[in-house]
OpenMM code with the backbone's topology and positions (N, CA, C; nanometers):
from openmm import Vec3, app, unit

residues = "UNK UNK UNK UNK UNK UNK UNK UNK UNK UNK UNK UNK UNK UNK UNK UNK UNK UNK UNK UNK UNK UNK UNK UNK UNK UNK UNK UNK UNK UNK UNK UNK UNK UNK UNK UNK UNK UNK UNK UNK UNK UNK UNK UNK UNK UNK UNK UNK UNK UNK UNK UNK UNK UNK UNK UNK UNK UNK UNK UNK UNK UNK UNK UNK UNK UNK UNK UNK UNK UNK UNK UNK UNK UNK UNK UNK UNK UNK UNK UNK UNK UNK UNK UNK UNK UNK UNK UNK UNK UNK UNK UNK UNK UNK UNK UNK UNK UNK UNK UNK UNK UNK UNK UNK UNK UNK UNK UNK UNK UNK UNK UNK UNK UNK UNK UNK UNK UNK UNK UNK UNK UNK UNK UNK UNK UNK UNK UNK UNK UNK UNK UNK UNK UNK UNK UNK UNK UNK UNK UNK UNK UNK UNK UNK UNK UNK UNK UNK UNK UNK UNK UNK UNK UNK UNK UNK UNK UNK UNK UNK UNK UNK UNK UNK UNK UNK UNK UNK UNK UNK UNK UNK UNK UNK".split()
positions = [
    Vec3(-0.8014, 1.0099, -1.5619),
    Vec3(-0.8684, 0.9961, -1.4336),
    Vec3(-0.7727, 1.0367, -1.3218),
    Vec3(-0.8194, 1.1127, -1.2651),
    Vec3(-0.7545, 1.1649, -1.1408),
    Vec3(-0.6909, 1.0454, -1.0151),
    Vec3(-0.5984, 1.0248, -0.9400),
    Vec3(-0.5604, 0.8891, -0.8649),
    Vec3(-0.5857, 0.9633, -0.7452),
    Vec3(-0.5509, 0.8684, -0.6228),
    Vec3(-0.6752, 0.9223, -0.4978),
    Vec3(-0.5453, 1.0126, -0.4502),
    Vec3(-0.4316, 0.9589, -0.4457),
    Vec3(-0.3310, 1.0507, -0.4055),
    Vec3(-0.3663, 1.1967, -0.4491),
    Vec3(-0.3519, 1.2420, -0.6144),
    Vec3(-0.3927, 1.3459, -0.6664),
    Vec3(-0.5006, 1.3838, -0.5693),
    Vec3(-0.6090, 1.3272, -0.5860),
    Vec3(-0.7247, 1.4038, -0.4957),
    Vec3(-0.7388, 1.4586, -0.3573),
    Vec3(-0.6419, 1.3616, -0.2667),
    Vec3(-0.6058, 1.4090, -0.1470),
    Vec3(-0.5083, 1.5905, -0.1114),
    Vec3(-0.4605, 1.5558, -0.2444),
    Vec3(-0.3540, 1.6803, -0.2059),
    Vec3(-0.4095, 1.7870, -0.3061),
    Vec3(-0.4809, 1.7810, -0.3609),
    Vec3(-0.5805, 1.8986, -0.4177),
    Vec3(-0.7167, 1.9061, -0.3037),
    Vec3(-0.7349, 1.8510, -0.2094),
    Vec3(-0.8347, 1.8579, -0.0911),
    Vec3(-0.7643, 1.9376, 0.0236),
    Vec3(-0.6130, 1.9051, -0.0200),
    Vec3(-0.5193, 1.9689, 0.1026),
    Vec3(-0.4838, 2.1049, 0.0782),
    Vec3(-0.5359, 2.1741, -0.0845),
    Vec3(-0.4615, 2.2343, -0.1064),
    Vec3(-0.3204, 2.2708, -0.1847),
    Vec3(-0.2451, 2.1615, -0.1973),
    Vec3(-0.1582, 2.1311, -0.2588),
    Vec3(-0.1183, 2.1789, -0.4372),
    Vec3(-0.0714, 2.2875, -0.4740),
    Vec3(-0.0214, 2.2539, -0.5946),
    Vec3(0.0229, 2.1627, -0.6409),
    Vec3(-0.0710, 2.0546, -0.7447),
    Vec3(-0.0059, 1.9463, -0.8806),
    Vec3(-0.0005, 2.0387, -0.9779),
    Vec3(0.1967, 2.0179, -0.9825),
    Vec3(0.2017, 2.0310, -1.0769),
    Vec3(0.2836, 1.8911, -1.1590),
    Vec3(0.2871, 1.8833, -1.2618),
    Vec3(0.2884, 1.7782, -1.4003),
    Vec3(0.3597, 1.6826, -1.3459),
    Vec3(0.4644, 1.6742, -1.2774),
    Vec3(0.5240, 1.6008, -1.1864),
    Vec3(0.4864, 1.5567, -1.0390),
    Vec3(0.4395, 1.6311, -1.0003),
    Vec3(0.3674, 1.5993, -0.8382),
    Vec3(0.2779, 1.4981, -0.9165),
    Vec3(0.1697, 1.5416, -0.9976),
    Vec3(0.0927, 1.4303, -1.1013),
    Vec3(0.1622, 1.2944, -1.1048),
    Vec3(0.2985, 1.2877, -1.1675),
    Vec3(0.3307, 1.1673, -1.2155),
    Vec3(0.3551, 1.0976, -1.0611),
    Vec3(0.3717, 1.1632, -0.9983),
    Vec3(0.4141, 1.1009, -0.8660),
    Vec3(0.3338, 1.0837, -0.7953),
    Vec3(0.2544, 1.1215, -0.7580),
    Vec3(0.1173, 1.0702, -0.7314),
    Vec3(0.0275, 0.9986, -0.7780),
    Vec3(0.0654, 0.9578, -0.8636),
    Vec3(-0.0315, 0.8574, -1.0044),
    Vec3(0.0683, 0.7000, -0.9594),
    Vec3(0.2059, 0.7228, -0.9456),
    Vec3(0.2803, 0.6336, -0.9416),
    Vec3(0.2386, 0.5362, -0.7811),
    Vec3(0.1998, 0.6345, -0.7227),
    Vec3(0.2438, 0.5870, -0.5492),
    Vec3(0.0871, 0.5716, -0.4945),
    Vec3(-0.0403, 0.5911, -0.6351),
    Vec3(-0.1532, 0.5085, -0.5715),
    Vec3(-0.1558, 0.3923, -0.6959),
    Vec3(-0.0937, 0.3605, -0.8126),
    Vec3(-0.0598, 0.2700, -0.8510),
    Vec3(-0.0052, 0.1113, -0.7666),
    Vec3(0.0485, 0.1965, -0.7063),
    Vec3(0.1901, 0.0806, -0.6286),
    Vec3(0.1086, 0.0012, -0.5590),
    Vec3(0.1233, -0.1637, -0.5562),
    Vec3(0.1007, -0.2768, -0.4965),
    Vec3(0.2100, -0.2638, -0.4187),
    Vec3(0.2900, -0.1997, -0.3645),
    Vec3(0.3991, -0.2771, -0.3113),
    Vec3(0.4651, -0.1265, -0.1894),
    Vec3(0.5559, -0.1218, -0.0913),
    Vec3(0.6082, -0.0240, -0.0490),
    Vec3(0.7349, 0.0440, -0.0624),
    Vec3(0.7382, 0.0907, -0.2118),
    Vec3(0.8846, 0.1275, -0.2457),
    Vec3(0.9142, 0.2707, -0.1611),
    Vec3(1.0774, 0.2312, -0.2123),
    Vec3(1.1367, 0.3492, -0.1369),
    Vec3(1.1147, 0.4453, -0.2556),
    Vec3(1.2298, 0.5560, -0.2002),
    Vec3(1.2190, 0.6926, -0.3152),
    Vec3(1.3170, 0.6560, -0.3998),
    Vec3(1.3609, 0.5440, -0.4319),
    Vec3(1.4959, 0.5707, -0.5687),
    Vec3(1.3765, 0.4740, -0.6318),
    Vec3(1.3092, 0.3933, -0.5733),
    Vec3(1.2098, 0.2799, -0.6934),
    Vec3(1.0662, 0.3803, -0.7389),
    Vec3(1.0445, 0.4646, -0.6883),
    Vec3(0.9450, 0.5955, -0.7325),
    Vec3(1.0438, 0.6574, -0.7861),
    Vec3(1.1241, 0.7009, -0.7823),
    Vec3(1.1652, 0.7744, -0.9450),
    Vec3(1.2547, 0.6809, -1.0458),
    Vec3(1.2630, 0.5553, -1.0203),
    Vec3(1.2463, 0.4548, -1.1304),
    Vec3(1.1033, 0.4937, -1.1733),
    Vec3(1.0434, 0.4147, -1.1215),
    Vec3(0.8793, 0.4148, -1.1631),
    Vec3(0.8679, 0.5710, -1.2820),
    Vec3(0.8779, 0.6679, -1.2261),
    Vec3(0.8286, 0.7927, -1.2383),
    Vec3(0.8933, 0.8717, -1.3590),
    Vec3(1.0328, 0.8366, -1.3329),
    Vec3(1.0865, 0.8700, -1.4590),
    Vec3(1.0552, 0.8104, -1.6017),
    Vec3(1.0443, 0.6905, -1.5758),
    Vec3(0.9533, 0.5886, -1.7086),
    Vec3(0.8300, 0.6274, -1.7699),
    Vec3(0.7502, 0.7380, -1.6593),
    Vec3(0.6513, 0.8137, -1.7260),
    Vec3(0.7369, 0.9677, -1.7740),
    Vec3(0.7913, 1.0318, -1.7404),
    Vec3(0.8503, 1.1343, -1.7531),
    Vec3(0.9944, 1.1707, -1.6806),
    Vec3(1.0541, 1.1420, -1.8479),
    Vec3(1.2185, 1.1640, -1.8506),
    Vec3(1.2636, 1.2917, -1.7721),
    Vec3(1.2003, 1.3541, -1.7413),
    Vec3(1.2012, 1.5339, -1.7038),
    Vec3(1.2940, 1.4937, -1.5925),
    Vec3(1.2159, 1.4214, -1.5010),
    Vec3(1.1686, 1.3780, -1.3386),
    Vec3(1.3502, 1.3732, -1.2834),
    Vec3(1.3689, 1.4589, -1.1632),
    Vec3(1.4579, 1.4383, -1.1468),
    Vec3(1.4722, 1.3358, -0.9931),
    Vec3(1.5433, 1.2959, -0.9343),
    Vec3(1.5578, 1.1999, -0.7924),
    Vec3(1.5186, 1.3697, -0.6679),
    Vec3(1.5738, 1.4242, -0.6739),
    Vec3(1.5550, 1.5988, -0.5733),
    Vec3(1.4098, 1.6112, -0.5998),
    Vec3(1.3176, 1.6107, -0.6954),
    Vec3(1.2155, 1.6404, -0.7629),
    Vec3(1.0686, 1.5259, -0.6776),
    Vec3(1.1682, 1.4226, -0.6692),
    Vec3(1.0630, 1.2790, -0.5884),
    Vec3(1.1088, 1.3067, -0.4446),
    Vec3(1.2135, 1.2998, -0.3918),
    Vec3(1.2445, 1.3577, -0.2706),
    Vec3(1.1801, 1.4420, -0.1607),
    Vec3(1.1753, 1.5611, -0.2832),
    Vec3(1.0754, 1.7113, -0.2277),
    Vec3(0.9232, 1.6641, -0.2124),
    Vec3(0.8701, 1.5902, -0.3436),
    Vec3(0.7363, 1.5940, -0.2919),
    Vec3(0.7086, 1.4738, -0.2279),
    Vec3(0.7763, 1.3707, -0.2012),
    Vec3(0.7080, 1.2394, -0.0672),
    Vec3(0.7221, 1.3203, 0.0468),
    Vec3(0.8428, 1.4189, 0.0839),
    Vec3(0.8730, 1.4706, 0.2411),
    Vec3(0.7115, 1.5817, 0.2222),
    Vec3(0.7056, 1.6335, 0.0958),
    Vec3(0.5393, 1.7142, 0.1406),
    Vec3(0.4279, 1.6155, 0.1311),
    Vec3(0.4240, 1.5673, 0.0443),
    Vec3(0.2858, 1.4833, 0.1103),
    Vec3(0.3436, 1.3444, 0.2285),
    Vec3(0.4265, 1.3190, 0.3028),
    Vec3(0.4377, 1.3103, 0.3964),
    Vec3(0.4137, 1.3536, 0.5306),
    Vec3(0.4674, 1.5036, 0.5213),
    Vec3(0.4260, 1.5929, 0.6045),
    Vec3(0.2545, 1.6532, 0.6308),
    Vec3(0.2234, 1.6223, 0.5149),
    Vec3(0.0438, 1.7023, 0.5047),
    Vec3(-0.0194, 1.5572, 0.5124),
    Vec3(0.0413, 1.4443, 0.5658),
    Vec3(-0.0640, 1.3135, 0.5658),
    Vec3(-0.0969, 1.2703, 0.4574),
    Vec3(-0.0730, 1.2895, 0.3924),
    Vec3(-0.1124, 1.1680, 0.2864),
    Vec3(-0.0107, 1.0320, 0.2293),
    Vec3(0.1068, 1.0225, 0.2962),
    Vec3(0.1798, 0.9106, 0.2944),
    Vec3(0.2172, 0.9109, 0.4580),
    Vec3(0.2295, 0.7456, 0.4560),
    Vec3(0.3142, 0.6798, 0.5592),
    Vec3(0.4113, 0.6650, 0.5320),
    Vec3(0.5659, 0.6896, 0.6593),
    Vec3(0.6789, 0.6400, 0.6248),
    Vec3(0.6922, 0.5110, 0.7440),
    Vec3(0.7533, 0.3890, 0.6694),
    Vec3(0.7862, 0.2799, 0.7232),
    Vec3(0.9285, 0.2850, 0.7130),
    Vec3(1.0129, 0.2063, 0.8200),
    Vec3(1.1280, 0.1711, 0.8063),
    Vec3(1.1511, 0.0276, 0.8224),
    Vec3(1.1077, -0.0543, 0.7286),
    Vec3(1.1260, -0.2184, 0.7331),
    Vec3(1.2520, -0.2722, 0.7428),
    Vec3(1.3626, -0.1862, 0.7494),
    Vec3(1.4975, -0.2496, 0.8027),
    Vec3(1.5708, -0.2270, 0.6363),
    Vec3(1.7057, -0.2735, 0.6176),
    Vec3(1.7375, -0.2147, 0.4992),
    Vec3(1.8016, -0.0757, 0.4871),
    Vec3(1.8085, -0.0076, 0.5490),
    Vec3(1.8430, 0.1456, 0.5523),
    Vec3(1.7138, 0.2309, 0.4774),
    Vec3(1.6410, 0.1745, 0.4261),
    Vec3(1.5794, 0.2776, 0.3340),
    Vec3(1.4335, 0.2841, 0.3712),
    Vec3(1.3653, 0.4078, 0.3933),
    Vec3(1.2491, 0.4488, 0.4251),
    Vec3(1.1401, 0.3766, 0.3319),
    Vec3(1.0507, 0.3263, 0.3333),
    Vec3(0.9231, 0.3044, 0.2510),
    Vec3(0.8389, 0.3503, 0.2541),
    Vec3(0.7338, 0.3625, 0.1590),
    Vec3(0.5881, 0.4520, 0.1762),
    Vec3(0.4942, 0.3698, 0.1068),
    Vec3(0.3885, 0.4303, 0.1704),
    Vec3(0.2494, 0.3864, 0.1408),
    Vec3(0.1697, 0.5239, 0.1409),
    Vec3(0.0469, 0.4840, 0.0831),
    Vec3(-0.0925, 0.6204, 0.0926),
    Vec3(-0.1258, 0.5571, 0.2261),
    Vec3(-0.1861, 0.7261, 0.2882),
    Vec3(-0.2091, 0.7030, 0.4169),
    Vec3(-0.3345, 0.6055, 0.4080),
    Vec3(-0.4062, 0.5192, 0.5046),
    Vec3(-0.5440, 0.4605, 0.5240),
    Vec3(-0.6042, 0.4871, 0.6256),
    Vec3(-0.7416, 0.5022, 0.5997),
    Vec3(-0.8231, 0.4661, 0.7674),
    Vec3(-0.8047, 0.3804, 0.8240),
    Vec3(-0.8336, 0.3770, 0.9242),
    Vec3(-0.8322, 0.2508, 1.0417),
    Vec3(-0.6548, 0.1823, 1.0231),
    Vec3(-0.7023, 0.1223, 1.1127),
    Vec3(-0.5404, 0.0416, 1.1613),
    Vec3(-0.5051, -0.0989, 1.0260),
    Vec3(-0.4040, -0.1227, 0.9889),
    Vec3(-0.3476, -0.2302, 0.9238),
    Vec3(-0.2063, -0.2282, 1.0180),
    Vec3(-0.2100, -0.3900, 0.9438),
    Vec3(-0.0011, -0.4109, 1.0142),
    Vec3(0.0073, -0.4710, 0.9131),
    Vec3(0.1973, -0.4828, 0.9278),
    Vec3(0.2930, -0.5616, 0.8096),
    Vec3(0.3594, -0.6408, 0.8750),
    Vec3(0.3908, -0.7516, 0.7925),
    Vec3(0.4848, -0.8792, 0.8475),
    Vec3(0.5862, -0.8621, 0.6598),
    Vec3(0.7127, -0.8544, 0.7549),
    Vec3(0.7548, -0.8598, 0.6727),
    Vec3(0.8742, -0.9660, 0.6465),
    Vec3(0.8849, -1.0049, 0.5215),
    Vec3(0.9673, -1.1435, 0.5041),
    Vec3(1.1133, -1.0950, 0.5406),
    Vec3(1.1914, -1.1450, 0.5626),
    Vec3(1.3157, -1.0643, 0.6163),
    Vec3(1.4026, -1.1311, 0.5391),
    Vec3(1.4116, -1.2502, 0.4341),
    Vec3(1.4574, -1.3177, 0.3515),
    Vec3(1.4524, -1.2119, 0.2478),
    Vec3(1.3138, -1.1867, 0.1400),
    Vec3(1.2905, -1.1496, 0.0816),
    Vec3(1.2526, -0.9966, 0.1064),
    Vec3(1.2192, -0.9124, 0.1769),
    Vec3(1.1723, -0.7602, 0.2248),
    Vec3(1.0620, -0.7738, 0.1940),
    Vec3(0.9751, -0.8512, 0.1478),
    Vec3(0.8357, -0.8235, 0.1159),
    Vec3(0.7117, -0.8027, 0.1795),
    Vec3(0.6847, -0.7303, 0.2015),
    Vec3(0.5713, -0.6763, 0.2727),
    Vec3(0.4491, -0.7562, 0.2705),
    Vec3(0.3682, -0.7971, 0.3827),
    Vec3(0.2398, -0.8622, 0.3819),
    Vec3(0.1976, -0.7770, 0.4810),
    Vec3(0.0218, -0.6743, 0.4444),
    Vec3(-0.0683, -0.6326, 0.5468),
    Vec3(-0.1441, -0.7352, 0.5333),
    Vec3(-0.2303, -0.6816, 0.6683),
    Vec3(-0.3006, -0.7427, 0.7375),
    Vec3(-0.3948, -0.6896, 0.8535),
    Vec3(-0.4995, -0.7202, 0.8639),
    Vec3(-0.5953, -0.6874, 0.9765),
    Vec3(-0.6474, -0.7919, 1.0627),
    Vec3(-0.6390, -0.8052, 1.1734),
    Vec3(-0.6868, -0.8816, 1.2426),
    Vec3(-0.7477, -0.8362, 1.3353),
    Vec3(-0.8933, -0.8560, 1.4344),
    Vec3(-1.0081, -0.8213, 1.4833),
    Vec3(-0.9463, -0.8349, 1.6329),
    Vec3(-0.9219, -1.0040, 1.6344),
    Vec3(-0.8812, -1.0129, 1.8108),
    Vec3(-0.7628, -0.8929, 1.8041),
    Vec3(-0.6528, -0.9460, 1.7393),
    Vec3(-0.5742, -0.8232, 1.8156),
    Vec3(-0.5695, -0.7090, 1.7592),
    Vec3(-0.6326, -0.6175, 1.7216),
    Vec3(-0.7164, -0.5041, 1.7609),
    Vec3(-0.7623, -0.4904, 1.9107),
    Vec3(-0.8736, -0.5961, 1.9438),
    Vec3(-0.9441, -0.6033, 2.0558),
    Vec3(-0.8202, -0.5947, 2.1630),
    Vec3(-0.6899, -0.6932, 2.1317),
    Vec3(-0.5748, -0.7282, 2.2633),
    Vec3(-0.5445, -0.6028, 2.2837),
    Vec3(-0.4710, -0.5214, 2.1802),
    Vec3(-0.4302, -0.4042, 2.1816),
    Vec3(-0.5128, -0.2638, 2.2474),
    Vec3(-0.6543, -0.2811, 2.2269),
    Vec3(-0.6791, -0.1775, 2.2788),
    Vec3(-0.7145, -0.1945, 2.3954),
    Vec3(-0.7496, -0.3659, 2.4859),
    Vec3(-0.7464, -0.3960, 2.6032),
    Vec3(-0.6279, -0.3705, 2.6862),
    Vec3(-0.5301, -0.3951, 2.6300),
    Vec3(-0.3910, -0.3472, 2.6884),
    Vec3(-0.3739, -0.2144, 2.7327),
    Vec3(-0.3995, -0.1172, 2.6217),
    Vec3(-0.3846, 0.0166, 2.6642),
    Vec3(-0.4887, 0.0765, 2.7922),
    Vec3(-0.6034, -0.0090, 2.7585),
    Vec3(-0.7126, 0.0214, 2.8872),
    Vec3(-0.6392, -0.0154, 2.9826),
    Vec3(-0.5907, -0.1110, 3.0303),
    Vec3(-0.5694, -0.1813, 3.1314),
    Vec3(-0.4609, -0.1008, 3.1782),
    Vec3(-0.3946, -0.0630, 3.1109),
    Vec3(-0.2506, 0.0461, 3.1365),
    Vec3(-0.3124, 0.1723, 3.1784),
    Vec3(-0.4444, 0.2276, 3.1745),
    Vec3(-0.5287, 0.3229, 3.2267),
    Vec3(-0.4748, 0.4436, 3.0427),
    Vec3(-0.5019, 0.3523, 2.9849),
    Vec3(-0.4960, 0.4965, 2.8334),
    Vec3(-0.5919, 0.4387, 2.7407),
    Vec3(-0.6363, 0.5501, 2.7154),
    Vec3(-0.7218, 0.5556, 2.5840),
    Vec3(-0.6916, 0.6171, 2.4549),
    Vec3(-0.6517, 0.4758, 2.3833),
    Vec3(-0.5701, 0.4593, 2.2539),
    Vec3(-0.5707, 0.5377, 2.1302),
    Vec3(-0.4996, 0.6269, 2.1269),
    Vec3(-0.5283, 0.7316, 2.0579),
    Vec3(-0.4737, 0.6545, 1.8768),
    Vec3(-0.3373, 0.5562, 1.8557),
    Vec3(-0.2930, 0.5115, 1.7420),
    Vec3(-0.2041, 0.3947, 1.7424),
    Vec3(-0.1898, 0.3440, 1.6884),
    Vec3(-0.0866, 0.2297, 1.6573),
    Vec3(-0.0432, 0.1878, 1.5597),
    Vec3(0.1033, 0.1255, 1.5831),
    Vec3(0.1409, 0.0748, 1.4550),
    Vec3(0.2085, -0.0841, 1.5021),
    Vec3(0.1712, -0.1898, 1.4184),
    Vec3(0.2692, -0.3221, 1.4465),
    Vec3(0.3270, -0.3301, 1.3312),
    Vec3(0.4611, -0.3635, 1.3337),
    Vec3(0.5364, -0.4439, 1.2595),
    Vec3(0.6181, -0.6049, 1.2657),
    Vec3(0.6247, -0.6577, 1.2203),
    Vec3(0.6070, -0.7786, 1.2457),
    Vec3(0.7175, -0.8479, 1.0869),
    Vec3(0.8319, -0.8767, 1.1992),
    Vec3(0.9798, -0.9356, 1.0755),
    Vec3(0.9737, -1.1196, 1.1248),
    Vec3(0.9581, -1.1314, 1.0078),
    Vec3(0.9401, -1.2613, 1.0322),
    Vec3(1.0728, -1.3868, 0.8940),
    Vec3(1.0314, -1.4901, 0.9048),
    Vec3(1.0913, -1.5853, 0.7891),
    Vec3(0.9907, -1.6715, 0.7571),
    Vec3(0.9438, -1.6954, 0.6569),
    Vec3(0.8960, -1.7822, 0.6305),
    Vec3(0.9221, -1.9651, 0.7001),
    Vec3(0.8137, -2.0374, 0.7302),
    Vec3(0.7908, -2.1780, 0.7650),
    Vec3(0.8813, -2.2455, 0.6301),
    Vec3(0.9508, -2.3306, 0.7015),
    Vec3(0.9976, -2.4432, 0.5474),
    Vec3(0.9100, -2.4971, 0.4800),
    Vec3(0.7602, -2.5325, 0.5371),
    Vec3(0.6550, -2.6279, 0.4375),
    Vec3(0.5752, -2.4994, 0.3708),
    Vec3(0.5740, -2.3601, 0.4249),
    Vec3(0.5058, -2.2727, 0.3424),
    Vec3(0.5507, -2.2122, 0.2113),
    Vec3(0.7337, -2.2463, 0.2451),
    Vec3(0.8057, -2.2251, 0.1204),
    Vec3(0.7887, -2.2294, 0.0125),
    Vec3(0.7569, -2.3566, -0.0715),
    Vec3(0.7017, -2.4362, -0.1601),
    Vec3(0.5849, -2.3770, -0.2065),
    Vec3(0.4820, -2.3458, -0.1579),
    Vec3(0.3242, -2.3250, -0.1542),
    Vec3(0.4062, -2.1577, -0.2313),
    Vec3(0.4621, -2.0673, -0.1730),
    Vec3(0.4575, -1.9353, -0.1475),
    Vec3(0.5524, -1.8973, -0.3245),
    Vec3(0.6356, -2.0557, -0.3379),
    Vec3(0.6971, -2.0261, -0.4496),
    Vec3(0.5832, -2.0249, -0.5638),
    Vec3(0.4799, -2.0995, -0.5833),
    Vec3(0.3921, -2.0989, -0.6816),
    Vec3(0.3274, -2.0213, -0.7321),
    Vec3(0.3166, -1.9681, -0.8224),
    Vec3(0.2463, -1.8711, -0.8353),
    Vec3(0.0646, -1.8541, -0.8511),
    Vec3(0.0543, -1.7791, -0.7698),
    Vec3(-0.1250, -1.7882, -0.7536),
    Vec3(-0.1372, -1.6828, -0.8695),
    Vec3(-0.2828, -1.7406, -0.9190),
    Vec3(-0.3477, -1.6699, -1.0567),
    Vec3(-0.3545, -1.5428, -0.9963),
    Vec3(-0.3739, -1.4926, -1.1198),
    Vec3(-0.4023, -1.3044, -1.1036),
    Vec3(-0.5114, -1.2558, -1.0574),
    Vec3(-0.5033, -1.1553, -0.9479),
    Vec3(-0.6251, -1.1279, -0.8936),
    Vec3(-0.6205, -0.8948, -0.9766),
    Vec3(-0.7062, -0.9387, -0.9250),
    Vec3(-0.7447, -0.7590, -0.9481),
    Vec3(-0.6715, -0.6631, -0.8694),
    Vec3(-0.6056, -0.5870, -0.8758),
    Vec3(-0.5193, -0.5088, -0.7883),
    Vec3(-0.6031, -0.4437, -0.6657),
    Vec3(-0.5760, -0.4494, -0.5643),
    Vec3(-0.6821, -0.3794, -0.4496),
    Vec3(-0.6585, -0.2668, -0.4255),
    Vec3(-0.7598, -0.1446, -0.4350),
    Vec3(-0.7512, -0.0657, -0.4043),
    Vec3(-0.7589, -0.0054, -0.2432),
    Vec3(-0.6778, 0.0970, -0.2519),
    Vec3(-0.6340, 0.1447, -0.0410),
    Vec3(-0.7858, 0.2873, -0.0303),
    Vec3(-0.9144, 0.2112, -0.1281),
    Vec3(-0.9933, 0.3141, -0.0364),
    Vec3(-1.0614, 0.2447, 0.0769),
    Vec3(-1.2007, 0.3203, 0.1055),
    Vec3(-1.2271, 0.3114, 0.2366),
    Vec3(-1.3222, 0.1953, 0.2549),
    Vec3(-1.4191, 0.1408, 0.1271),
    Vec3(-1.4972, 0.0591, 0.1036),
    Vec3(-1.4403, -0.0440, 0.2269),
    Vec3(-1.5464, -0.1634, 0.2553),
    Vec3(-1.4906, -0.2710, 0.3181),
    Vec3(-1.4096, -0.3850, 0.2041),
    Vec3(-1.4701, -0.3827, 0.0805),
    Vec3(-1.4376, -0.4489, 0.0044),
    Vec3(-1.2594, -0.3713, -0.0729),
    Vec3(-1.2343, -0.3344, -0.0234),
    Vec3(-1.1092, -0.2174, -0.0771),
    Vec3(-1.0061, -0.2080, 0.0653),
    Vec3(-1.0581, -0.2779, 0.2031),
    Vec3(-0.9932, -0.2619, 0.2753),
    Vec3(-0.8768, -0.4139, 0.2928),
    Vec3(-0.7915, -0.4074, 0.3491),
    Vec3(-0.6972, -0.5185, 0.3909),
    Vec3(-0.7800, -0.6823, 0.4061),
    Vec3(-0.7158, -0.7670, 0.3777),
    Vec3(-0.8125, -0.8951, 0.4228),
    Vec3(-0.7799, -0.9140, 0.5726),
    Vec3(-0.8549, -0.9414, 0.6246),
    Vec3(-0.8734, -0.9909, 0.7620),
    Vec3(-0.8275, -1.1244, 0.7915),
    Vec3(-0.7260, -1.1439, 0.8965),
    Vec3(-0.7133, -1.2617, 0.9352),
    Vec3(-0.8349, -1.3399, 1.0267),
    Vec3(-0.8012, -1.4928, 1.0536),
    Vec3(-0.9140, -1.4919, 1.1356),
    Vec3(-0.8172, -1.5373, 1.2749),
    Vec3(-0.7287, -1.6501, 1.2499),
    Vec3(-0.6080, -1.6527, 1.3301),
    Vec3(-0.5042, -1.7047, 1.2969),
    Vec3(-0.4034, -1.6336, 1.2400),
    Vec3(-0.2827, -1.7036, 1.2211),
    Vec3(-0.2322, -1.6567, 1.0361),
    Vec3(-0.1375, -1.7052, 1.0070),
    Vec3(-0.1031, -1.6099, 0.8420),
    Vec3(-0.1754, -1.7413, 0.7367),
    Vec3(-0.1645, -1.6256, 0.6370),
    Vec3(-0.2734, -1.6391, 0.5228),
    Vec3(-0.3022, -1.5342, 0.4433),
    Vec3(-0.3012, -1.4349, 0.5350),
    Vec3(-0.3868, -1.2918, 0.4488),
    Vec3(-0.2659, -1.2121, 0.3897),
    Vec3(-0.2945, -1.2650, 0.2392),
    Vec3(-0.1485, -1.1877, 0.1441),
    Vec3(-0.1524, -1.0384, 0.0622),
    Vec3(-0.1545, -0.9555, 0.0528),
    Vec3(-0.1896, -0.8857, -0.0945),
    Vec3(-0.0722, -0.8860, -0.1687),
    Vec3(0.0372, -0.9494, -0.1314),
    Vec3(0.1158, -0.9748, -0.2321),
    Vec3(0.2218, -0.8363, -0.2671),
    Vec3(0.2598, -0.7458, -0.1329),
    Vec3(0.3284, -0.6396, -0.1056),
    Vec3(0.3544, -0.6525, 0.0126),
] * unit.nanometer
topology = app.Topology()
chain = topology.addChain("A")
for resn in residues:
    res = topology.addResidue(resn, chain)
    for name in ("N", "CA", "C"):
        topology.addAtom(name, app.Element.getBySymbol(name[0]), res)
């Protein structure tokens, strides 16, 4: 089965070849926002071939043609994601680096009231959001919650980010 990455960059045009494949299979797999040395971990485990220059070359092209985001969550090292519609943000644990998106409605609404009010009409955004965990959420966050189904980054509503309503909660567990 073809992965949506694959499909994006055969929509773009893009030569897959056997490796662009594995790497693109790897990086709509991913729950999580690795850098490029944990994608060619990943990648090489499917194919020994795979060199680190080889993962390099193709995140900076499908970077460049949109189909990945680059984040810099602190750390020195770039992260990626598949691009998405509409707006999400990350809070990220600064203890642990772990990534939590998230969507929230009001501030959406704050944000694009702001830019009105500043006399602009909001063409994009990005929040990031470094945080530490609460001491009483600690405990709760160490436990492990049962297994859910991996979520997919398409466009469905049911496939999109969970929505906060106010305040944290909304995990996918990346």
């Amino acid at each position: 089965m073809m992965s949506r990455i694959e499909r994006l960059c055969i929509e773009k045009g893009l030569k897959m070849t056997g490796q662009r494949r594995v790497i693109a299979s790897v990086l709509s797999e991913a729950e999580d926002h690795p850098d490029v040395e944990e994608l060619y971990r990943r990648a090489v485990a499917l194919d020994n071939r795979m060199s680190i220059a080889t993962v390099y070359r193709t995140v900076r092209l499908f970077e460049e043609n949109g189909i990945l985001e680059r984040h810099d969550f602190g750390g020195g090292r770039a992260r990626y994601e598949p691009t998405t519609p509409g707006p999400h943000h990350h809070l990220v644990d600064v203890d642990t680096g772990r990534v939590i998106e998230f969507i929230d409605a009001e501030l959406e609404d704050a944000i694009r009231g702001i830019a009105k009010r500043l006399g602009f009409d909001l063409v994009s955004h990005r929040l990031e959001l470094f945080g530490r965990r609460l001491p009483e959420q600690t405990m709760a966050a160490e436990t492990p919650a049962p297994a859910k189904r991996k979520p997919s980054r398409g466009t469905a509503a049911s496939e999109t980010p969970p929505r906060l309503a106010n305040g944290p909660g909304a995990d996918r567990g990346h």
